[in-house]
N, CA, C and O of each residue as an XYZ file, in Angstrom:
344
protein
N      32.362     43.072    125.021
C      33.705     43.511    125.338
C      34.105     42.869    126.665
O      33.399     43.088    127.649
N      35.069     42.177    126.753
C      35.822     41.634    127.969
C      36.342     42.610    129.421
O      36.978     43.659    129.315
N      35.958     42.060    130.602
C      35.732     42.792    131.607
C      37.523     43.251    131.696
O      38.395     42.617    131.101
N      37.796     44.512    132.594
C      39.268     44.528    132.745
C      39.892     43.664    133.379
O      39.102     43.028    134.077
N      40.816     43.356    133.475
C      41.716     42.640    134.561
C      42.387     43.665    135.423
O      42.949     44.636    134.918
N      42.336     43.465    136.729
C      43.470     44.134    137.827
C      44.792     43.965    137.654
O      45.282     42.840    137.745
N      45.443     44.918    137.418
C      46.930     44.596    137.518
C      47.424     44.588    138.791
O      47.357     45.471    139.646
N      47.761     43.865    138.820
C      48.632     42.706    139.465
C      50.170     42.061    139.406
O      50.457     41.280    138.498
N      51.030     42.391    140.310
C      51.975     41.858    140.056
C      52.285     40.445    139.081
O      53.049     40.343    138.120
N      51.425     39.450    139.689
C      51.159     38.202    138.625
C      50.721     38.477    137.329
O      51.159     37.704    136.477
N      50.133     39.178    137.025
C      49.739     40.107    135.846
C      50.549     40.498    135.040
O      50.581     39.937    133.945
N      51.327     41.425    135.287
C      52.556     42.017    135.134
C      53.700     41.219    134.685
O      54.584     41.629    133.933
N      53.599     39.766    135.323
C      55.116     39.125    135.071
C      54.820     38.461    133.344
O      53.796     38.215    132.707
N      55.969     38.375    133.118
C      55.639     37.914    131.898
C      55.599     36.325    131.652
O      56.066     35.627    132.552
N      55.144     35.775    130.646
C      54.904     34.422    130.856
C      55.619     33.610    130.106
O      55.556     33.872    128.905
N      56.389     32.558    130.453
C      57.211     31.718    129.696
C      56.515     30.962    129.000
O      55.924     30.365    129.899
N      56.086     30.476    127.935
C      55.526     29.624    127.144
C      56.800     28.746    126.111
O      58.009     28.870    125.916
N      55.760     27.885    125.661
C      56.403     26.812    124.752
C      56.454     27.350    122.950
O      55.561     27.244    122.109
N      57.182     27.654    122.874
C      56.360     28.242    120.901
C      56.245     26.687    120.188
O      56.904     25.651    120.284
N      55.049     27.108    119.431
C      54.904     25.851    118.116
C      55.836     25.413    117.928
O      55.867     24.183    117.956
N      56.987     26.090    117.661
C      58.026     25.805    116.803
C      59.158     24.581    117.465
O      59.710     23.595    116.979
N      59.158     25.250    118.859
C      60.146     24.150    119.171
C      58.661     22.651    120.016
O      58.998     21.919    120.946
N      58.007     22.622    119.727
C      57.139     21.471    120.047
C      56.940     20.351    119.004
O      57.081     20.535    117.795
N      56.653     19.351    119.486
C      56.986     17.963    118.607
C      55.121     18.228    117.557
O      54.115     18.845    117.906
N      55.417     17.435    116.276
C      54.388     17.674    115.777
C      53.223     15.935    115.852
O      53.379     14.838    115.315
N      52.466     16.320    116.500
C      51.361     15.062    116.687
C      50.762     14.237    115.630
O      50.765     14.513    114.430
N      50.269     13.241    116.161
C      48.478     13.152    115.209
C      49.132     13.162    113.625
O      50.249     13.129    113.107
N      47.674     13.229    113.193
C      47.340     13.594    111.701
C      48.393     14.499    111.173
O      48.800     14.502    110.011
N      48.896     15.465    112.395
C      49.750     16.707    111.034
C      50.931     15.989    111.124
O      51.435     16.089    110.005
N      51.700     15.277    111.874
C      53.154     14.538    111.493
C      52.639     13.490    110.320
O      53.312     13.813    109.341
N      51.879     12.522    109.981
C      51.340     12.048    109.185
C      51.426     12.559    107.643
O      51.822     11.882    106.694
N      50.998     13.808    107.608
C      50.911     14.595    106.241
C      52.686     15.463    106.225
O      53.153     16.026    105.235
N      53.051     15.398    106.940
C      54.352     15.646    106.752
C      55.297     15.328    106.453
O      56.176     16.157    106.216
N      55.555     13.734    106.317
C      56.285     12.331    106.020
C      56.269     12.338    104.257
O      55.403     12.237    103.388
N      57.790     12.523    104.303
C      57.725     12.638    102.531
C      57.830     11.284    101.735
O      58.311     10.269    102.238
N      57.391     11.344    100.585
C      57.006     10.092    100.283
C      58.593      9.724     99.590
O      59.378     10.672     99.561
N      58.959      8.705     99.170
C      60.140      7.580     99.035
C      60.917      8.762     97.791
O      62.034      9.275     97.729
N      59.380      8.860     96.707
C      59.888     10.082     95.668
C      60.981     11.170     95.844
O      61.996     11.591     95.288
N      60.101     11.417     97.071
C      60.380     12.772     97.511
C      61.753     13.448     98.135
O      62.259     14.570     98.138
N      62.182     11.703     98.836
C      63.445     11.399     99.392
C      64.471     11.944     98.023
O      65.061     13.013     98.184
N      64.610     11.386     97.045
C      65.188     11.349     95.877
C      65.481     12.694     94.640
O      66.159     12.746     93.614
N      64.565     13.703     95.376
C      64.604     14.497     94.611
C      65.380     15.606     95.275
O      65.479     15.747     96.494
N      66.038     16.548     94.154
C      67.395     17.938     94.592
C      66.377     18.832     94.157
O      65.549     18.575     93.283
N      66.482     20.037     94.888
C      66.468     21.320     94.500
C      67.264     21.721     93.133
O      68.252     21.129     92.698
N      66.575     22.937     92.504
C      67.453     23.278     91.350
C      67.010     24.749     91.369
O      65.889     25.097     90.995
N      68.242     25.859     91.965
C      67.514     27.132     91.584
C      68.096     27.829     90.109
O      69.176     27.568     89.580
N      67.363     28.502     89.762
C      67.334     29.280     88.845
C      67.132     30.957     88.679
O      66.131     31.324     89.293
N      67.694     31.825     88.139
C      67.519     33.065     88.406
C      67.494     33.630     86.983
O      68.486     33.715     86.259
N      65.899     34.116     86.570
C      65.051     34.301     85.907
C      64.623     35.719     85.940
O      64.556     36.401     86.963
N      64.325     36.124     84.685
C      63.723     37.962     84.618
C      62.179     37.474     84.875
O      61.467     36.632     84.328
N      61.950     38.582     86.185
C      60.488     38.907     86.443
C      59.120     38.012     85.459
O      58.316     37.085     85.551
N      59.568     39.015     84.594
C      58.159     38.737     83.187
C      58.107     37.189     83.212
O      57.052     36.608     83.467
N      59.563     36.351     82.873
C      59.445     34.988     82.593
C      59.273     34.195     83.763
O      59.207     32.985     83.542
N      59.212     34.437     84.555
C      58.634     33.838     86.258
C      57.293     33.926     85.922
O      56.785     32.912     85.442
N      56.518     35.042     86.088
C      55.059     35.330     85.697
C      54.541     34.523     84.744
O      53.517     33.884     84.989
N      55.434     34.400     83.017
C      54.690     33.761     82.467
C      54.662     32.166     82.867
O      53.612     31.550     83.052
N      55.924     31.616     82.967
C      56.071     30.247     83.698
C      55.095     29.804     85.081
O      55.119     28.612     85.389
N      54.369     30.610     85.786
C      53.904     30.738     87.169
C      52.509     30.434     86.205
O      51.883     29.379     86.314
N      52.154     31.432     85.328
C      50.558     31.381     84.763
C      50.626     29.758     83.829
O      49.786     28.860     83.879
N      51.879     29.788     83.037
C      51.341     28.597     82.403
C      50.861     27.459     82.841
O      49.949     26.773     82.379
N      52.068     27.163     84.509
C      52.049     25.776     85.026
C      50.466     26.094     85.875
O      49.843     25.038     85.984
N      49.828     27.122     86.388
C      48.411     27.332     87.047
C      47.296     27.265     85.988
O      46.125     27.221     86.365
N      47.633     27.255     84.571
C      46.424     26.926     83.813
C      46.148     25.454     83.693
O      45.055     24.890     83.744
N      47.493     24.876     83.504
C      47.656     23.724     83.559
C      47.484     22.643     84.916
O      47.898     21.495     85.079
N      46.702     23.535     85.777
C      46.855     22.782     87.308
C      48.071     21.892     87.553
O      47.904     20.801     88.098
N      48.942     22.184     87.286
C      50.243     21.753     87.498
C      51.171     22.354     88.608
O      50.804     23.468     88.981
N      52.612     21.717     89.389
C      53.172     22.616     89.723
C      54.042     23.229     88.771
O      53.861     23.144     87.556
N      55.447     24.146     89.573
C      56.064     24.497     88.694
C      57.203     23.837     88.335
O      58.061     24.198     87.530
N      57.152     22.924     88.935
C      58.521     21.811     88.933
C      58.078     20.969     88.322
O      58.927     20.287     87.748
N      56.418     20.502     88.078
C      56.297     19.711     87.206
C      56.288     20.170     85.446
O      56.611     19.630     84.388
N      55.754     21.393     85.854
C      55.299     22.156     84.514
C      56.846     22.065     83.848
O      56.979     21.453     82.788
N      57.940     22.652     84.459
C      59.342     22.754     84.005
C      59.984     21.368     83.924
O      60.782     21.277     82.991
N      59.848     20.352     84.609
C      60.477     18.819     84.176
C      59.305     18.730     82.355
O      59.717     18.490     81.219
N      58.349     18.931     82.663
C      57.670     18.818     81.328
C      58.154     19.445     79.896
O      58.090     19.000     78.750
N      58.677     20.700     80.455
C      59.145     21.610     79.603
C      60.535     20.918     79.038
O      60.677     20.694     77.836
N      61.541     20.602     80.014
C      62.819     19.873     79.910
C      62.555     18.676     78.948
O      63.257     18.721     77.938
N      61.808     17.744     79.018
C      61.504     16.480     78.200
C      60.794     16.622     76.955
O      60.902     15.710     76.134
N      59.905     17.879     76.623
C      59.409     18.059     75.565
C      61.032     18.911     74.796
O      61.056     18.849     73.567
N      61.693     19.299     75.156
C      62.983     19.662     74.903
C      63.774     18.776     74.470
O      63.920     18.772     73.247
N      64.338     18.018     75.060
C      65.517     16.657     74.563
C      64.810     15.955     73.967
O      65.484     15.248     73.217
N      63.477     15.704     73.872
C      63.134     15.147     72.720
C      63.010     15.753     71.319
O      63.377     15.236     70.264
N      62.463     16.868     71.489
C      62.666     17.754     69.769
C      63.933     18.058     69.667
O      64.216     17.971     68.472
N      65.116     18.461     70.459
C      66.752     18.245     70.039
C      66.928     17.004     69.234
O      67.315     16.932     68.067
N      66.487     15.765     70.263
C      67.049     14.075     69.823
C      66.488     13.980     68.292
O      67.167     13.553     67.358
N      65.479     14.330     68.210
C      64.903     13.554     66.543
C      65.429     14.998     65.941
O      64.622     15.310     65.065
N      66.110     15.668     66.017
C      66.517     16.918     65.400
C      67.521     17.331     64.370
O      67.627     18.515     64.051
């Protein structure tokens, strides 16, 4: 267990710090943060879905080690194709 500290006016004051948040990101982690050319190119698309069918969509694309944006572009193309020859 850590000895006490004396309080102390210096103690007492509170301390201005820097948060993560507004600090520049370094190194290796700005590196993994840089989206790739793809990535540039791609939109958001939300959707608003009942509970149950989130869950099942969430389990299918995780059996499939997939995401869910891939699992659902998959879903979309196995789609317009059984419409097209339809």
């Amino acid at each position: 267990m850590p000895a006490p500290a004396a309080l102390t006016r210096e103690a007492l004051k509170a301390r201005q710090g820097t948060s993560l948040a507004a600090t520049r990101i370094r190194g290796e982690a700005a590196k993994v943060r840089l989206k790739s050319p793809q990535a540039l190119n791609d939109k958001p698309l939300q959707l608003r879905l009942p509970r149950a069918e989130v869950k099942s969509i969430k389990l299918a694309a995780a059996e499939r080690e997939q995401t869910i944006s891939h699992f659902m572009l998959g879903c979309f193309h196995a789609y317009m194709k059984a419409t097209k020859t339809a």
